[in-house]
C-alpha positions in Angstrom: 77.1 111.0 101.9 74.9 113.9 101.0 72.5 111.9 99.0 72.0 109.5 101.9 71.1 112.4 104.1 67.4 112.0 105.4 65.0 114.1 107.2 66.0 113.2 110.8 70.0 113.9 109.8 68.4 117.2 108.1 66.2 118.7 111.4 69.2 117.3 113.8 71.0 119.6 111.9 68.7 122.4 112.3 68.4 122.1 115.7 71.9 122.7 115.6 72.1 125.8 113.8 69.3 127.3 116.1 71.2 126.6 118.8 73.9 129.6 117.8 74.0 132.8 119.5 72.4 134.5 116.3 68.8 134.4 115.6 68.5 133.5 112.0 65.7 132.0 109.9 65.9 128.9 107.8 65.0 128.1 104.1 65.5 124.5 103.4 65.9 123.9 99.6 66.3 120.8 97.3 69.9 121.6 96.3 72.7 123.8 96.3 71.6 125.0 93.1 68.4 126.4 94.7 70.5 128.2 97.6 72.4 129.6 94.4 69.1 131.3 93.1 68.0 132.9 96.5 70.9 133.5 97.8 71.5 137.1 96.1 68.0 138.4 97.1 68.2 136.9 100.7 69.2 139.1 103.4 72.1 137.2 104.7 71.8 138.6 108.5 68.1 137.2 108.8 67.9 134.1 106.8 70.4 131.2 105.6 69.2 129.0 103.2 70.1 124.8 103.5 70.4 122.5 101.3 68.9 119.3 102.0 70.2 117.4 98.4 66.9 115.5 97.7 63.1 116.5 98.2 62.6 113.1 100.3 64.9 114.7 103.4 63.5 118.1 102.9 59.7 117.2 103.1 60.3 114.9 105.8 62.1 117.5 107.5 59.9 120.3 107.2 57.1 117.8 108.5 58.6 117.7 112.0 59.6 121.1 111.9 55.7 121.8 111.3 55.0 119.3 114.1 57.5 121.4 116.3 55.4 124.6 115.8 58.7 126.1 114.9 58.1 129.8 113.4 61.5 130.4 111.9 62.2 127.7 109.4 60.8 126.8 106.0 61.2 124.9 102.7 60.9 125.6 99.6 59.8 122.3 97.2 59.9 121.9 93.6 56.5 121.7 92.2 57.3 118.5 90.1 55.0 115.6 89.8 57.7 113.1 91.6 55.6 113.7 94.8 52.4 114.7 95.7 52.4 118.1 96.8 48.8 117.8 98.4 48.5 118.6 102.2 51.6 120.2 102.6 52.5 122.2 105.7 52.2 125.7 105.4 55.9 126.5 106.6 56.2 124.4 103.1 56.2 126.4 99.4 56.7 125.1 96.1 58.6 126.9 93.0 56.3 128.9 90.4 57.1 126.0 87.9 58.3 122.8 87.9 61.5 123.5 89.6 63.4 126.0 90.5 65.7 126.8 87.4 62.3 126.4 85.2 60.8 128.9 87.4 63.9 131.2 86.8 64.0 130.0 83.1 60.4 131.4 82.6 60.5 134.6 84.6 60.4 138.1 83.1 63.0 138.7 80.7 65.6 136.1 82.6 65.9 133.8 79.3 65.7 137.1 77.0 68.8 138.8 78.6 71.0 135.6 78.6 70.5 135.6 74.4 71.1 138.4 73.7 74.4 138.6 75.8 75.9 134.9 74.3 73.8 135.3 70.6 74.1 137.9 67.4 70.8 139.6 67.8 70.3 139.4 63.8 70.8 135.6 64.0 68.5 135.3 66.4 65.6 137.8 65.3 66.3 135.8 62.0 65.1 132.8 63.5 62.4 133.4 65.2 61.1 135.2 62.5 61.3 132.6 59.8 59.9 129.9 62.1 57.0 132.3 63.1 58.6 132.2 66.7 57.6 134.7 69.3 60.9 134.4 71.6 63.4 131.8 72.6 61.5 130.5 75.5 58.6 129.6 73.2 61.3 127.5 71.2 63.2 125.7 74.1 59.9 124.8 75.3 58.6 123.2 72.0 61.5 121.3 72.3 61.3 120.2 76.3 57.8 119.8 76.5 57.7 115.9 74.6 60.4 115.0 77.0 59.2 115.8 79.9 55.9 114.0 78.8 57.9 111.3 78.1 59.9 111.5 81.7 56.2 111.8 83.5 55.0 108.9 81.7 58.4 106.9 82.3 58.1 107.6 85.9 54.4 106.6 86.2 54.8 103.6 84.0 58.2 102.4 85.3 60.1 102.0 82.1 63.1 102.7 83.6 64.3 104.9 80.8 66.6 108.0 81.1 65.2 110.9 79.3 68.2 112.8 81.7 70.6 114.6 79.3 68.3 113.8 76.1 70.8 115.0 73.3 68.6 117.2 71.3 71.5 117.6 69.1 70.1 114.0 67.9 66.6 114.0 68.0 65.2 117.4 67.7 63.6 117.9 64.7 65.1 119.9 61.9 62.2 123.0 62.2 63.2 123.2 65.8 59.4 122.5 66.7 59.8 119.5 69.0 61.7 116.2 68.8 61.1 113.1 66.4 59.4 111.1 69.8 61.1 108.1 67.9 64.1 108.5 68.3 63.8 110.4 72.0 62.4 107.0 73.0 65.7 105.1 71.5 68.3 107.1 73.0 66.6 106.7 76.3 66.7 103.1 75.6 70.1 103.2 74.5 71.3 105.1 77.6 69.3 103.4 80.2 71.4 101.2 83.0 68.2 98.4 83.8 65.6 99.4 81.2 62.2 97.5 81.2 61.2 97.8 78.5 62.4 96.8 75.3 63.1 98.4 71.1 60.1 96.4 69.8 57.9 98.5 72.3 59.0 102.0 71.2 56.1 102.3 69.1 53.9 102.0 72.2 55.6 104.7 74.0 55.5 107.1 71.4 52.0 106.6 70.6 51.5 106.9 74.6 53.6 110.4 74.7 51.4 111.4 71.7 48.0 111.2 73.3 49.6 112.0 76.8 51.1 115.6 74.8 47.5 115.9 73.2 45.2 116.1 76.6 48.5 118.5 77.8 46.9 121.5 78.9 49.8 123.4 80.2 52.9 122.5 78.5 55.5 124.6 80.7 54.3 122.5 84.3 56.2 119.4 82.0 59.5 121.1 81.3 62.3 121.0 83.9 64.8 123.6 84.5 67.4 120.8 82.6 65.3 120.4 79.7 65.0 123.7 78.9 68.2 125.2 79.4 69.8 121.5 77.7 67.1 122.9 74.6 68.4 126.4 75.0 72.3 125.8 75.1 71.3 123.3 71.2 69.4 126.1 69.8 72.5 128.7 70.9 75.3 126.4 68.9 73.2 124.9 66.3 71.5 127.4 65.0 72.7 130.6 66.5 76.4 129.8 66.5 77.1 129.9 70.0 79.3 127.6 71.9 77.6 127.1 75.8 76.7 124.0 77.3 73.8 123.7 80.3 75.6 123.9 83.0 77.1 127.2 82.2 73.8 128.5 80.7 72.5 127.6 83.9 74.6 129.8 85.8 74.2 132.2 83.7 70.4 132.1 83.8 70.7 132.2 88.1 72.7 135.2 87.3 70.3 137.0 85.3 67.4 136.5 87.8 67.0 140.3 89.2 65.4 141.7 91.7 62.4 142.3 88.9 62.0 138.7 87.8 62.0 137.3 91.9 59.8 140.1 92.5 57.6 138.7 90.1 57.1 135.0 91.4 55.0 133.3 93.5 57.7 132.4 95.8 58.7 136.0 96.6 55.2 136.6 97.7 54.8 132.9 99.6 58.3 132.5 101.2 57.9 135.2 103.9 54.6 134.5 105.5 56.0 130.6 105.9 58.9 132.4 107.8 56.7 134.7 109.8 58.2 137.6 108.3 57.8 140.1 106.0 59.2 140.5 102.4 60.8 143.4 103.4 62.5 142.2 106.1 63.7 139.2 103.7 64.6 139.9 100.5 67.2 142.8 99.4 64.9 144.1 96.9 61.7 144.1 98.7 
């Protein structure tokens, strides 16, 4: 029912909460797992954050709430490429990277912390420093980037592939330095529902991701919060002989996200002029 919400069922309901006898301002997010993130540095009395389970409700939402003139609700929208995020309201935001767990992935010392609380340090300075590796992030990301080439180009193209829950226990290569594209490309084959696509033209779609990953100038705007924690929780068993999966790195990541690493981000500086408000009025650690 949630995933068949749209952005008429989504402002009805807004509308609703506004109607209360407390004045309150409104975040509308993708997902509960972006309520999860703010939620900690949101001061509870002034703002509630929604979930609006899909970025199609929440942009059409926060397009009549623009429309409206309303001055005390919000969204905040992943900056993927699954939409164009051109000419969006200005009571609209988007995440510091491509969603919201990459943004939390990639700030301040977030990933760092998790490590070293789950991993032996010695294991994992080990690592790095035999594969000339400046921190985990920088590995996770070697290893997220080619897929989330490869998801760009699969939506784009319409292959109809899933690249969602790429086991990089099976196709990342053994340095850790990436993925063998080959074999990304079959297991997305393998795991796809309606594919369109079919073996004999995997050698077209790697030689696609290869010159797609060449003109790359930005590697981190490809990798999704899943990606790179999926890459993270591999490197933590495999090679640093942890036992995590994503979902509970995940967490664990949302956890570690402190009042520094929020601080830090785009959103914490774009969020409160969108809500007519001030950061300090906002967030706990403003």
């Amino acid at each position: 029912m949630q995933n068949n919400l749209t952005g008429d069922d989504l402002f009805s309901y807004i509308i609703l909460l506004r109607s209360g006898p407390t004045a309150k301002k409104y975040l509308l997010c993708e997902g509960d797992s972006d309520c999860a993130v703010l939620d900690p540095h949101i001061e509870e009395d002034v703002c509630e954050t929604i979930p609006g389970y899909g970025k199609n409700s929440v942009l059409d939402a926060i397009k009549i709430v623009s429309q409206q003139n309303m001055n005390d609700v919000a969204a905040l929208l992943d900056r993927d490429w699954q939409k164009d995020n051109s000419g969006l309201p200005d009571v609209a935001v988007t995440t510091d990277h491509y969603d919201i767990d990459a943004t939390v992935f990639y700030a301040g010392d977030t990933c760092k912390r998790v490590v070293a609380a789950f991993c032996d340090r010695n294991i994992v300075r080990n690592f790095l420093r035999e594969g000339d590796w400046s921190s985990p992030v920088e590995v996770a990301t070697a290893l997220a980037f080619p897929v989330g080439v490869l998801r760009k180009l699969n939506h784009e193209e319409g292959w109809g592939l899933r690249f969602s829950d790429t086991p990089f226990s099976e196709v990342a290569l053994p340095s850790s330095g990436g993925v063998d594209l080959t074999k990304t490309v079959a297991s997305a084959l393998s795991r796809s529902k309606q594919p369109r696509v079919t073996e004999q033209e995997i050698p077209r779609i790697v030689s696609s991701a290869q010159r797609a990953m060449e003109k790359a100038q930005d590697p981190h705007s490809f990798c999704c919060g899943h990606d790179l924690n999926s890459a993270l929780a591999y490197l933590m068993f495999s090679k640093w002989s942890t036992r995590i999966n994503r979902k509970t790195l995940e967490r664990a990541m949302r956890a570690a996200f402190s009042c520094s690493e929020i601080s830090s981000t785009t959103m914490f500086a774009d969020i409160p002029p969108a809500l007519k408000c001030s950061s300090a009025e906002l967030f706990t650690c403003a």
